[in-house]
VOPAGU-2260 file (C-alpha; in pm, 1 decimal, decimal comma):
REM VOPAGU-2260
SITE   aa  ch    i         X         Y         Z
SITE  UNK   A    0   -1446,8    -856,1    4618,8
SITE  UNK   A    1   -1203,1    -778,1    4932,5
SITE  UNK   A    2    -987,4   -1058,9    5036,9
SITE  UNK   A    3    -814,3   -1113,1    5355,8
SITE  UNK   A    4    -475,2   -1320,7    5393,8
SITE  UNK   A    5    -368,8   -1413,4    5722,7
SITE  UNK   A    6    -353,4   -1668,7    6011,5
SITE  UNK   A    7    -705,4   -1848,4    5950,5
SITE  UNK   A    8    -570,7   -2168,4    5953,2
SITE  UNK   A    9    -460,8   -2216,0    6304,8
SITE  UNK   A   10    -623,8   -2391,1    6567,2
SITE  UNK   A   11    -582,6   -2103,3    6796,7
SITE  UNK   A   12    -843,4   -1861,4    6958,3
SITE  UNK   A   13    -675,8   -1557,7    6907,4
SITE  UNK   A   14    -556,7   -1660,2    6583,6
SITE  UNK   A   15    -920,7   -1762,5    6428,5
SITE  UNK   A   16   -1122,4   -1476,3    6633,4
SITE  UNK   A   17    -876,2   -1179,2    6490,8
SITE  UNK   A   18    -948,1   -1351,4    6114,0
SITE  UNK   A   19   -1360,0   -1333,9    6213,1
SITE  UNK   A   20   -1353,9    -988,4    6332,5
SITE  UNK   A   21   -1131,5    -826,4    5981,2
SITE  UNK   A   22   -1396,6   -1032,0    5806,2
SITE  UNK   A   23   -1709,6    -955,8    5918,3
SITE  UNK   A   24   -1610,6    -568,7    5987,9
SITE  UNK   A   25   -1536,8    -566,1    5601,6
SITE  UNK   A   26   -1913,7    -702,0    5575,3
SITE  UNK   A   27   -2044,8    -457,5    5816,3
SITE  UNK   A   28   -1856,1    -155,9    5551,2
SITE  UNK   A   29   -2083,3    -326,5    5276,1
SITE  UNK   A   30   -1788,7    -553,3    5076,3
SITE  UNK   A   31   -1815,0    -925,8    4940,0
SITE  UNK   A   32   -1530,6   -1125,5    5154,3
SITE  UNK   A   33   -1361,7   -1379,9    5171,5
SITE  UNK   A   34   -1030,1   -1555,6    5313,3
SITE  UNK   A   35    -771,2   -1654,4    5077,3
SITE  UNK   A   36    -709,8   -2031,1    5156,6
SITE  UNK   A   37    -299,0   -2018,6    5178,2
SITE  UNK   A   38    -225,6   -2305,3    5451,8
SITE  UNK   A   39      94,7   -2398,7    5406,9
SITE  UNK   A   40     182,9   -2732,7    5567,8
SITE  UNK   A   41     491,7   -2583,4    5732,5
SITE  UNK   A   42     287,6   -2393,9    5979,5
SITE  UNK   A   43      -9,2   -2620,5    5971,5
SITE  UNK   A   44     150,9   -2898,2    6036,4
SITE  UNK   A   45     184,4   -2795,6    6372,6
SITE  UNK   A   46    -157,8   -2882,5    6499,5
SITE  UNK   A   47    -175,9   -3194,9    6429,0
SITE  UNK   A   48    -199,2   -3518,1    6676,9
SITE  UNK   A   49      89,9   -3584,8    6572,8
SITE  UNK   A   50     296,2   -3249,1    6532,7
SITE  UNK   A   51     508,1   -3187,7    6198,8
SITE  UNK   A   52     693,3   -2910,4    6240,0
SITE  UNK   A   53     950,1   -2697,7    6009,0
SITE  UNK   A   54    1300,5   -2503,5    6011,3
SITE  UNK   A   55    1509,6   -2427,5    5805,2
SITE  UNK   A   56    1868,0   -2590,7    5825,5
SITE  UNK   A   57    2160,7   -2532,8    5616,9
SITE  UNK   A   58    1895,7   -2293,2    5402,2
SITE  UNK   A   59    1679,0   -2584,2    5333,2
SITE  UNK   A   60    1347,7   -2616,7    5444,3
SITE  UNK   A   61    1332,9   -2931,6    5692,3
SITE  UNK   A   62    1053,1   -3078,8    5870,4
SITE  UNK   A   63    1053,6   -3294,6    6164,5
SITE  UNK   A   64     793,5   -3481,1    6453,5
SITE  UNK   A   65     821,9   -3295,1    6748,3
SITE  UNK   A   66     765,7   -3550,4    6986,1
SITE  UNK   A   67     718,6   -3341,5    7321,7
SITE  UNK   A   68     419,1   -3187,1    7181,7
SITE  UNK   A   69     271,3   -3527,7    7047,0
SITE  UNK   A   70     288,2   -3666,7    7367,0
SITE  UNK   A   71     122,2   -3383,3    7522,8
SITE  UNK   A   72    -153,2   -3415,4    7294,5
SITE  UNK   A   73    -180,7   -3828,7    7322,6
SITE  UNK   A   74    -248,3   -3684,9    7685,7
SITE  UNK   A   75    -530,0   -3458,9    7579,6
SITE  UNK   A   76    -753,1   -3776,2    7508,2
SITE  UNK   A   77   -1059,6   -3690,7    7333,1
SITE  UNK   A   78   -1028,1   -3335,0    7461,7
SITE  UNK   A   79    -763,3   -3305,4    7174,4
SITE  UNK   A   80   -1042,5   -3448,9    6879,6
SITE  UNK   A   81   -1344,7   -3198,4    7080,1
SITE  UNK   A   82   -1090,0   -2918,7    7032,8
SITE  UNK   A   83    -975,3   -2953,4    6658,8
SITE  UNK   A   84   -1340,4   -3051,4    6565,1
SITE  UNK   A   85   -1490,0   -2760,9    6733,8
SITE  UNK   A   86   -1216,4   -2496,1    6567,2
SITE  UNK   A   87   -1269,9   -2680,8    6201,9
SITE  UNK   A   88   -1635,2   -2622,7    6264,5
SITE  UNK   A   89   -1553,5   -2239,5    6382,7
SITE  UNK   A   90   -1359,8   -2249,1    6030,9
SITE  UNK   A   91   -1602,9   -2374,2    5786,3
SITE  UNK   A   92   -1857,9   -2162,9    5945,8
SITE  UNK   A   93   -1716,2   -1856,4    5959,2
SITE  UNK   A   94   -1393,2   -1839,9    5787,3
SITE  UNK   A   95   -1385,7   -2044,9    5461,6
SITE  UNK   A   96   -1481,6   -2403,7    5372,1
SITE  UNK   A   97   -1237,5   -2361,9    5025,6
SITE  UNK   A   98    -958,4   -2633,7    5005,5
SITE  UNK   A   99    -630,1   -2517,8    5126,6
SITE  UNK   A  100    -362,2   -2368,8    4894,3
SITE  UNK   A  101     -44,7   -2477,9    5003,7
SITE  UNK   A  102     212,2   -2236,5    4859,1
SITE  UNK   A  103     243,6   -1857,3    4712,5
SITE  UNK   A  104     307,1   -1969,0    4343,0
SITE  UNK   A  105     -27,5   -2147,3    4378,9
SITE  UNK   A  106    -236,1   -1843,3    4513,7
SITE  UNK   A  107    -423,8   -1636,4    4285,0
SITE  UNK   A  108    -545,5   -1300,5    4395,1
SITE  UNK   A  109    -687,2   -1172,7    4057,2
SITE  UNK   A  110   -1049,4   -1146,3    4140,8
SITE  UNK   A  111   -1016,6    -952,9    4407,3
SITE  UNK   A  112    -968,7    -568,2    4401,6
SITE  UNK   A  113    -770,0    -544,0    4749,8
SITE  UNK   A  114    -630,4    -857,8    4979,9
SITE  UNK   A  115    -576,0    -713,6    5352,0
SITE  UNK   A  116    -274,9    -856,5    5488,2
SITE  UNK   A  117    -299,5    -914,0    5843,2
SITE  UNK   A  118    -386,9    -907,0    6168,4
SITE  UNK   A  119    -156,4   -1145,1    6335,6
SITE  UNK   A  120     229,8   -1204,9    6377,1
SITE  UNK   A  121     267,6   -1246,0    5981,2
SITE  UNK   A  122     554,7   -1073,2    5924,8
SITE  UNK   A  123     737,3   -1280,7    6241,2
SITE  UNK   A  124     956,0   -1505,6    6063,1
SITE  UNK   A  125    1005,8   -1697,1    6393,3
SITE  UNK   A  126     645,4   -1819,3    6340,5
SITE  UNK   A  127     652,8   -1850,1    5959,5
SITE  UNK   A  128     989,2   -1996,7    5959,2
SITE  UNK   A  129    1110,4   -1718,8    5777,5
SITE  UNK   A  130     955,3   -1451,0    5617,4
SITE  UNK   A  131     716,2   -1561,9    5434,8
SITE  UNK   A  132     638,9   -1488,2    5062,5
SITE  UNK   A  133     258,3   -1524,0    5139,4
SITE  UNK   A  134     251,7   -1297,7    5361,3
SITE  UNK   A  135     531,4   -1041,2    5174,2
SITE  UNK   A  136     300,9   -1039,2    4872,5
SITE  UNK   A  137     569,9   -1243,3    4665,0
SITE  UNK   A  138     268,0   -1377,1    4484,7
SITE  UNK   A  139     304,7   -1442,4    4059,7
SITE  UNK   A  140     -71,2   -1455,9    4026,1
SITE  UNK   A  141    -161,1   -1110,7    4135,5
SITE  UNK   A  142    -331,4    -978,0    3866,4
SITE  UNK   A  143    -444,1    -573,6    3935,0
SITE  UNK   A  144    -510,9    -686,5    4295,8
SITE  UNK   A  145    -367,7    -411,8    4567,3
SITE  UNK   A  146    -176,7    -551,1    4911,2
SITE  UNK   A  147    -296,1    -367,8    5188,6
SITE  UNK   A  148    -155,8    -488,5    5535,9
SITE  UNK   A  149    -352,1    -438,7    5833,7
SITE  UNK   A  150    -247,4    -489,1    6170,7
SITE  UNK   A  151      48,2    -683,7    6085,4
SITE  UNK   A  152     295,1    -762,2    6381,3
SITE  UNK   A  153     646,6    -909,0    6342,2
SITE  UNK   A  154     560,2    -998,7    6717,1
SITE  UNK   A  155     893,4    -824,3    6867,5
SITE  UNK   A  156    1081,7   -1041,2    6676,1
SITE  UNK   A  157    1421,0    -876,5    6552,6
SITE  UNK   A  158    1478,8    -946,9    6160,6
SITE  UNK   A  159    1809,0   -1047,4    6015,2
SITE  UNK   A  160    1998,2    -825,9    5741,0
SITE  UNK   A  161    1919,5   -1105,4    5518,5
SITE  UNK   A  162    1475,8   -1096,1    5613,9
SITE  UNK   A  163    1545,6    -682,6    5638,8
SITE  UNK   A  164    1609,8    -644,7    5279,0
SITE  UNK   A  165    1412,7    -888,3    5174,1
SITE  UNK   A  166    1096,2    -699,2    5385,6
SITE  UNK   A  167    1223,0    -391,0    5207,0
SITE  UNK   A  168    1182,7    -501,7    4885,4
SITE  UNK   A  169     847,7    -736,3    4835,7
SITE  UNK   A  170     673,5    -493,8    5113,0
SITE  UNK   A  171     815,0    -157,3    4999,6
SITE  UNK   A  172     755,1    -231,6    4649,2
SITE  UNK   A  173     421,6    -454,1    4651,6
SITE  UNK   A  174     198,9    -293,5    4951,1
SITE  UNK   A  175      13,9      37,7    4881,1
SITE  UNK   A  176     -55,0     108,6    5289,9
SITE  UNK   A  177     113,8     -72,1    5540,5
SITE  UNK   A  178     -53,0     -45,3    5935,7
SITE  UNK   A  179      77,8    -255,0    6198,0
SITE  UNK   A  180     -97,6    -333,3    6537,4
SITE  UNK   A  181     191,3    -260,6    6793,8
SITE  UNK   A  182     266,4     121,8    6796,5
SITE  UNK   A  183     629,1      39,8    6884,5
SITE  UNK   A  184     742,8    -116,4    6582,5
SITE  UNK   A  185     645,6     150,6    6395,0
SITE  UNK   A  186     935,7     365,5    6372,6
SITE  UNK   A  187    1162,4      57,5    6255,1
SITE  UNK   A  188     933,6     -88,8    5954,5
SITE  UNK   A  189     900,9     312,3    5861,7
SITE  UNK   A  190    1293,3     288,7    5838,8
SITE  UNK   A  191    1313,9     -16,9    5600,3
SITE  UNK   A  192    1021,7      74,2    5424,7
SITE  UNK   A  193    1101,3     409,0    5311,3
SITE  UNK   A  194     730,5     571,5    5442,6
SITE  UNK   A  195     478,9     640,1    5671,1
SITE  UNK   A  196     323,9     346,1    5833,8
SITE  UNK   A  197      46,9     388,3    6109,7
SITE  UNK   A  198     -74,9     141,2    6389,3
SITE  UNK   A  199    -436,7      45,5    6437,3
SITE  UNK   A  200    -629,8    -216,4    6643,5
SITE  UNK   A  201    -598,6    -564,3    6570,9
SITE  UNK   A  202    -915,1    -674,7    6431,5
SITE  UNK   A  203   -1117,2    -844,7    6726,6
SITE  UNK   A  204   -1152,7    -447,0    6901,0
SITE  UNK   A  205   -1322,5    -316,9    6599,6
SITE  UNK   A  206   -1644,4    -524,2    6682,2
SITE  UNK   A  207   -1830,6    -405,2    6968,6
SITE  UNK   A  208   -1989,3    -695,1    7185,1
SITE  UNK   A  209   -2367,9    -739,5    7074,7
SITE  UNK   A  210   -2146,2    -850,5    6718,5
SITE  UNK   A  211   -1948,1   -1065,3    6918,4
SITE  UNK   A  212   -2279,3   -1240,2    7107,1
SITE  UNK   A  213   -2398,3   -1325,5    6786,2
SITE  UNK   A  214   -2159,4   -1611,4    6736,4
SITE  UNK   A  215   -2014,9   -1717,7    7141,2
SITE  UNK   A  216   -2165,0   -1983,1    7323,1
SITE  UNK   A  217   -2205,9   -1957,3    7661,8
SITE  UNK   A  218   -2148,1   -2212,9    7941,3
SITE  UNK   A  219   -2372,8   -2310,3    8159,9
SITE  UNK   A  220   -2141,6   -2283,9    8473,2
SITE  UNK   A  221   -2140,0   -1951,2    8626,5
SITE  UNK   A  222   -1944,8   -1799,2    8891,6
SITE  UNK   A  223   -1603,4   -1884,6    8804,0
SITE  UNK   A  224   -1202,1   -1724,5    8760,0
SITE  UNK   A  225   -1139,2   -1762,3    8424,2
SITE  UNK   A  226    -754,2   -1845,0    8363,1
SITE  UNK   A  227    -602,1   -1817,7    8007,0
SITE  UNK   A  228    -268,0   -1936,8    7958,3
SITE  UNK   A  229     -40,2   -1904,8    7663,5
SITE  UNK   A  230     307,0   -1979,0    7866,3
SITE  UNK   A  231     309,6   -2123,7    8211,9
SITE  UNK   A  232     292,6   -1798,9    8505,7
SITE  UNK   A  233     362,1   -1932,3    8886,4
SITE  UNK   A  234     232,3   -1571,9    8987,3
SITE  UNK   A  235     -64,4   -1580,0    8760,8
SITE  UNK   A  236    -145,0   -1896,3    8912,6
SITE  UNK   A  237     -63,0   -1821,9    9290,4
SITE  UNK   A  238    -270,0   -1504,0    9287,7
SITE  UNK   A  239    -611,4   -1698,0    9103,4
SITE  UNK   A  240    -563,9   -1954,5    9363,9
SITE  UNK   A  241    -548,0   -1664,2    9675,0
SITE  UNK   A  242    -868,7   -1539,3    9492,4
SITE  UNK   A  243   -1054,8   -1862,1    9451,4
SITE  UNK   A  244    -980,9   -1897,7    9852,6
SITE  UNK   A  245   -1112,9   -1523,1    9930,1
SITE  UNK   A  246   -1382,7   -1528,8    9689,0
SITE  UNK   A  247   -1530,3   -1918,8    9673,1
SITE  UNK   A  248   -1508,5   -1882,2    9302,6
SITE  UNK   A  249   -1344,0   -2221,2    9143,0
SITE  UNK   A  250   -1063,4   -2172,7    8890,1
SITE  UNK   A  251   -1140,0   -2250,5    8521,2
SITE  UNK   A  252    -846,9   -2265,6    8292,6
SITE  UNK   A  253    -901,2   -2259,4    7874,0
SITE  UNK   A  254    -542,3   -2281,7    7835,2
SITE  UNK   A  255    -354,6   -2611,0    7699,4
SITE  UNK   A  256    -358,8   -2829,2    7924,1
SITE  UNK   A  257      39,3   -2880,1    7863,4
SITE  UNK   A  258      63,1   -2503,5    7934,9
SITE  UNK   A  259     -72,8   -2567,0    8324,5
SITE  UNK   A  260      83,1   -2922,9    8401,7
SITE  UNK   A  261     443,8   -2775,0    8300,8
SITE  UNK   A  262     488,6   -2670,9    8649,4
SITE  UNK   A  263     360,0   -2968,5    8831,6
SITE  UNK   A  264      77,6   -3101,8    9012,7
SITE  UNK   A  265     126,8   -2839,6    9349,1
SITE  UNK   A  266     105,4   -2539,7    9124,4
SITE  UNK   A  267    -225,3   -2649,6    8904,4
SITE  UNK   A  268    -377,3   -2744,3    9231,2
SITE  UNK   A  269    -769,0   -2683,0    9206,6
SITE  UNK   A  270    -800,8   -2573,2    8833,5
SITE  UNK   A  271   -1083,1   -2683,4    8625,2
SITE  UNK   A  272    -940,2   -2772,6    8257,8
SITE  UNK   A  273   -1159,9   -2686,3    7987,0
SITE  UNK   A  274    -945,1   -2738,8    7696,5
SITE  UNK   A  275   -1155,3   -2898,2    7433,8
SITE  UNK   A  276   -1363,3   -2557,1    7330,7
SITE  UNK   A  277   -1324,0   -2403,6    6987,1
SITE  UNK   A  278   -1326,1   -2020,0    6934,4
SITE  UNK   A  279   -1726,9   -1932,7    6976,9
SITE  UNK   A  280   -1690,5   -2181,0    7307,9
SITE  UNK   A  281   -1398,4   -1933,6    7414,1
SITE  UNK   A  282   -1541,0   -1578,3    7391,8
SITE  UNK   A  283   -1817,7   -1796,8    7592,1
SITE  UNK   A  284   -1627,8   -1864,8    7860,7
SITE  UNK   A  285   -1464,1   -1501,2    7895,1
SITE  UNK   A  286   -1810,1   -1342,2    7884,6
SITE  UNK   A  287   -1923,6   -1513,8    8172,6
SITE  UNK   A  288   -1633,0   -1543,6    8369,3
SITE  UNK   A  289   -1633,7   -1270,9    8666,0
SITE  UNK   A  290   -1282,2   -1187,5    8637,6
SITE  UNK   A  291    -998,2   -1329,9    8403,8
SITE  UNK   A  292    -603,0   -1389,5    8496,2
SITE  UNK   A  293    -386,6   -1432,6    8130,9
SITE  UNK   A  294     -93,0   -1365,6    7958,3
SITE  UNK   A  295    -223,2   -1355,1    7668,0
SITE  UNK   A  296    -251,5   -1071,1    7413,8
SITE  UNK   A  297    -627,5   -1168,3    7285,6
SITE  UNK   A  298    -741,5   -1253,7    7636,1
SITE  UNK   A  299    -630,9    -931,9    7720,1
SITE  UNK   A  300    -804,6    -770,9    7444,3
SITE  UNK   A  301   -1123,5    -932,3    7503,6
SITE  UNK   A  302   -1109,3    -909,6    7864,4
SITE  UNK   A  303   -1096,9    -515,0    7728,7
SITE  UNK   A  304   -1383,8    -548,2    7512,4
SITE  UNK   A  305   -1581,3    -674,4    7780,0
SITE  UNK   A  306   -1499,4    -489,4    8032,5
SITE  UNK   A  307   -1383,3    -786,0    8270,5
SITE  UNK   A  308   -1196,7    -730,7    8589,7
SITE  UNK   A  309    -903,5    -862,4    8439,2
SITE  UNK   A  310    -555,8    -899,8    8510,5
SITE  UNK   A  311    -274,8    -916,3    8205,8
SITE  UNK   A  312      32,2   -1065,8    8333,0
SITE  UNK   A  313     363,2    -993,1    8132,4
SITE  UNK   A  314     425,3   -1316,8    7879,0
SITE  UNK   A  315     839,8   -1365,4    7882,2
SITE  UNK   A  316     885,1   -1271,5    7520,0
SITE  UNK   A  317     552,8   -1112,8    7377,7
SITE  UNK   A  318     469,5    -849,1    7645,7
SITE  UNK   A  319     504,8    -541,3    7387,6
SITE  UNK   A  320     163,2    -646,1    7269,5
SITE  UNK   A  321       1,6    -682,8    7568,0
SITE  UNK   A  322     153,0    -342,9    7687,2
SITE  UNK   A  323      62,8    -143,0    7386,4
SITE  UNK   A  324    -274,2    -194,9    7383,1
SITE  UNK   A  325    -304,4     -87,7    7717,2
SITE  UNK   A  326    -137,9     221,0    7711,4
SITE  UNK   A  327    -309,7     274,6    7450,7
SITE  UNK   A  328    -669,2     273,9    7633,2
SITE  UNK   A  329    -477,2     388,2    7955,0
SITE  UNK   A  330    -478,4      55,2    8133,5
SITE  UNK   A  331    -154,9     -22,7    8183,6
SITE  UNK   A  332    -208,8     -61,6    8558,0
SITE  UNK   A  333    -396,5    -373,6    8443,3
SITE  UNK   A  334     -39,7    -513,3    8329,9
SITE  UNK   A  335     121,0    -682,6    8613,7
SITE  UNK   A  336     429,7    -922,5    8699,0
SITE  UNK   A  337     313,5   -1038,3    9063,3
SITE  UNK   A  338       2,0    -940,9    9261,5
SITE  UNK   A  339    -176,6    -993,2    9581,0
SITE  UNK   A  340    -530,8   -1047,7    9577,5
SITE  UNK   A  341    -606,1    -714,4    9744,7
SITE  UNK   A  342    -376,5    -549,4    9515,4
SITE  UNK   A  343    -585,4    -657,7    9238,1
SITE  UNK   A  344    -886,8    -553,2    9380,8
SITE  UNK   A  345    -761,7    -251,5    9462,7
SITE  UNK   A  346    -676,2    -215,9    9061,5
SITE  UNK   A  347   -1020,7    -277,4    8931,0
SITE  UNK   A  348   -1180,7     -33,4    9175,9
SITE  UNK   A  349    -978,7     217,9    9010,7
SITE  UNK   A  350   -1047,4     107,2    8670,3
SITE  UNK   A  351   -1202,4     425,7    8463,9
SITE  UNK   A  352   -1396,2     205,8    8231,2
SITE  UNK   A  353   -1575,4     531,4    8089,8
SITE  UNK   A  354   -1177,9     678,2    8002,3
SITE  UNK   A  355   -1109,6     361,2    7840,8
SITE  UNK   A  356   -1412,3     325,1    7667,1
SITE  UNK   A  357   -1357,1     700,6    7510,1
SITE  UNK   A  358   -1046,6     585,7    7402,5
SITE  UNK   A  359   -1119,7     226,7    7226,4
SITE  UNK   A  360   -1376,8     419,2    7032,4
SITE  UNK   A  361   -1125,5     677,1    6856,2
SITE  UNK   A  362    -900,8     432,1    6799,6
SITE  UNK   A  363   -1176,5     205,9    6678,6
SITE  UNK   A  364   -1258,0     546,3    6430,8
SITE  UNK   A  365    -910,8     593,6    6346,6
SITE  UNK   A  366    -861,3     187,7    6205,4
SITE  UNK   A  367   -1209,5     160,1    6059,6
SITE  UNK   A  368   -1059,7     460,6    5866,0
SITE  UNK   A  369    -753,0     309,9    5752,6
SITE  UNK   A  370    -975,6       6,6    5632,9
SITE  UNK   A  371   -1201,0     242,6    5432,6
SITE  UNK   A  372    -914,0     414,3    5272,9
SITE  UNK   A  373    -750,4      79,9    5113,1
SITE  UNK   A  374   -1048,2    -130,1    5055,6
């Protein structure tokens, strides 16, 4: 049996849909798989109605309310209790129904023959507050099991001396392959680590879309902009609402609602909130969409898989993802900071879908291969 440990537990699109595709390509390769139920409450605890959230202080592990974000979702109404039922129904279904294990000592990985560490931001102490021994393979009940990581990303984060040695040692010394998803932090991680480390695509390109139909659910509304949000983008916004006035197509945003209303009432002007989706509701709403604005990585990457007129605005911290991927299928001028309408048509005219599709499907060969050598 294969194993996969990564960032299943969120209630986050990209998140859940990068934990589907790992899984079900390892089914598609012939292997018995599941996900290994670590759900910590310090990064759990952030979804919540009521937000409990964790840092470290002093070297102690602290958690606290965090009171902007539970007002935020008090405003979601029932959109906030569609949402989290729809991802823990996404979860049971096609993740794992088995109760959550809350810490590494707890974790046992002896029945499996390899655990695939990965996709996600895992190794981005930032988001585990602090690296985290789960995800290190600093786990006492390991048995003959092999760590493979796949697709990791420390998400540009920048690791202190303290988080560098200690990434040395547990990863160096417990992984037998290491692959990360963003080409550019390569180099470094080879550097601490000692040996070679490749890159490969995170999980959700490996599927191709018929696998991808078999689980989305598509909306009934059709001919719409489909806005995706992680961080609120005046240009994104300015340049969907110039396009919605051009093209009579109404804006539909699947962002956070908190995302959008951070920059007032004038600059959300005309935007359709559909918030309360889980992740099969999601890949729904970018399949039908006829052209997507984000700044996100994974609507980015699906917008890829699908072929979408698409537009990938730079996010303010996490752009080396976005960028990556694109130069790696030779879309970068998909990757904008500020765009006129016509400018964007302009780019999808000139968007060599055949080039890019050429180039998804080596890299596709060259990860499925990685996968195949450290199952």
């Amino acid at each position: 049996m294969v194993g996969i440990l990564t960032f299943h537990w969120a209630d986050d699109y990209g998140a859940m849909l990068q934990a589907y595709a790992l899984k079900r390509q390892l089914e598609l390769l012939g292997e018995e798989v599941e996900l290994v139920p670590y759900a910590p409450l310090k990064l759990t605890g952030r979804y919540r109605l009521i937000p409990i959230c964790a840092e470290y202080r002093n070297g102690k592990l602290r958690y606290f309310v965090h009171r902007y974000m539970a007002k935020q979702n008090l405003l979601m109404g029932r959109a906030f209790w569609e949402r989290r039922w729809n991802m823990r129904q996404f979860r049971r279904a096609y993740l794992t129904p088995r109760r959550a294990v809350k810490s590494a000592e707890k974790i046992s990985l002896q029945k499996y023959k390899t655990v695939f560490v990965g996709s996600d931001q895992v190794w981005n102490p930032e988001i585990t507050v602090g690296l985290d021994d789960a995800y290190t393979g600093s786990i006492p009940q390991r048995g003959s099991c092999r760590l493979a990581a796949y697709g990791a990303s420390m998400g540009g984060a920048a690791l202190s001396e303290a988080d560098r040695r200690k990434f040395a040692a547990h990863v160096g010394n417990g992984f037998s392959a290491v692959s990360l998803r963003e080409k550019i932090d390569v180099e470094s991680v080879e550097q601490m680590l000692g040996r070679s480390v490749t890159d490969v695509l995170d999980p959700v390109l490996l599927l191709d879309h018929s696998e991808w139909e078999r689980i989305g659910k598509a909306p009934s509304e059709q001919g719409y902009i489909l806005l995706y949000l992680t961080e609120f983008n005046l240009p994104l916004l300015r340049c969907a609402q110039a396009l919605s006035r051009q093209t009579g197509g109404k804006l539909i945003s699947v962002s956070k609602p908190a995302v959008l209303r951070s920059g007032g009432a004038d600059a959300i002007q005309g935007i359709e909130e559909r918030a309360e989706g889980g992740p099969a509701e999601f890949f729904g709403w970018l399949q039908n969409a006829d052209c997507v604005l984000t700044n996100s990585f994974h609507g980015t990457a699906f917008s890829v898989l699908l072929e979408k007129d698409f537009l990938s605005f730079r996010h303010n911290t996490r752009s080396v993802r976005q960028e990556d991927l694109l130069c790696k299928l030779g879309l970068e001028a998909c990757l904008v900071e500020e765009v006129r309408p016509d400018e964007a048509r302009a780019i999808w005219a000139n968007t060599d879908w055949g080039a890019a599709r050429a180039r998804l499907r080596r890299e596709r060969e060259r990860s499925k291969r990685f996968i195949l050598e450290n199952i």
